[in-house]
C-alpha positions in Angstrom: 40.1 -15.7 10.7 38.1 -13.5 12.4 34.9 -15.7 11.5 37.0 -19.2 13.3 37.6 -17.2 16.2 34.1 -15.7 17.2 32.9 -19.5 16.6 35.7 -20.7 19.0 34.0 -18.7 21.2 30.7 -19.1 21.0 31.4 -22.8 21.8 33.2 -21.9 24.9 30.3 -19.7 25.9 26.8 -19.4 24.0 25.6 -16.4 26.7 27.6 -14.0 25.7 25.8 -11.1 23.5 29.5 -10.0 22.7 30.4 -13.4 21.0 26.8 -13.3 18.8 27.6 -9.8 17.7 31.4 -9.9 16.5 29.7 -13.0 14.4 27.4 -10.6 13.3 30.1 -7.8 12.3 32.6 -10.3 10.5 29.9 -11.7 8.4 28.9 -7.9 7.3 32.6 -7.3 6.7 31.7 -10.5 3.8 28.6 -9.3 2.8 26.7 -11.9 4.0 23.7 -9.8 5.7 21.4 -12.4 6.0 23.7 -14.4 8.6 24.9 -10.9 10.5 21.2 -10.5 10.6 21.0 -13.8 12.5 23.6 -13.3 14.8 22.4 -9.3 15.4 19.1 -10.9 16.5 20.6 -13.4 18.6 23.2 -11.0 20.0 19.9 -8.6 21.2 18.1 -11.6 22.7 20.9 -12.0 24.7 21.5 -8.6 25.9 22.1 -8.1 29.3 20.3 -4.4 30.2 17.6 -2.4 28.0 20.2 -0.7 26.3 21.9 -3.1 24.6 19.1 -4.5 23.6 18.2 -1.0 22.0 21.8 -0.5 20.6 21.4 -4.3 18.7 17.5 -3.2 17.8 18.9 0.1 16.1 21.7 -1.9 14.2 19.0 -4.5 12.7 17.3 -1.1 11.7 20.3 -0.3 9.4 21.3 -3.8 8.3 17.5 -3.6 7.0 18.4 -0.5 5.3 21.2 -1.1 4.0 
């Protein structure tokens, strides 16, 4: 559910880093890591301010982790 919702809305709205990273979060929720990969790195390019870029940047540090 979660999955059909965040990709309602990133066809409303594909500038929203919010949208990229809830994509991001279900599909870790699945255990597909290689698509909330994707969507981390698309959710940190676009980040709004220095610091969300960082907070997206030290998530991809953990997803690589993992």
């Amino acid at each position: 559910k979660a999955l059909a919702h965040f990709r309602r809305a990133l066809a409303l709205d594909r500038g929203k880093h919010e949208v990229y990273f809830g994509l991001a979060r279900a599909y870790f929720e699945i255990g597909e890591l290689q698509q909330s990969e994707r969507y981390l790195k698309q959710a940190k390019n676009k980040a709004h301010n220095k610091s969300d870029e960082q907070r997206y940047q030290n998530k991809l540090e953990f997803l690589r982790n993992f």
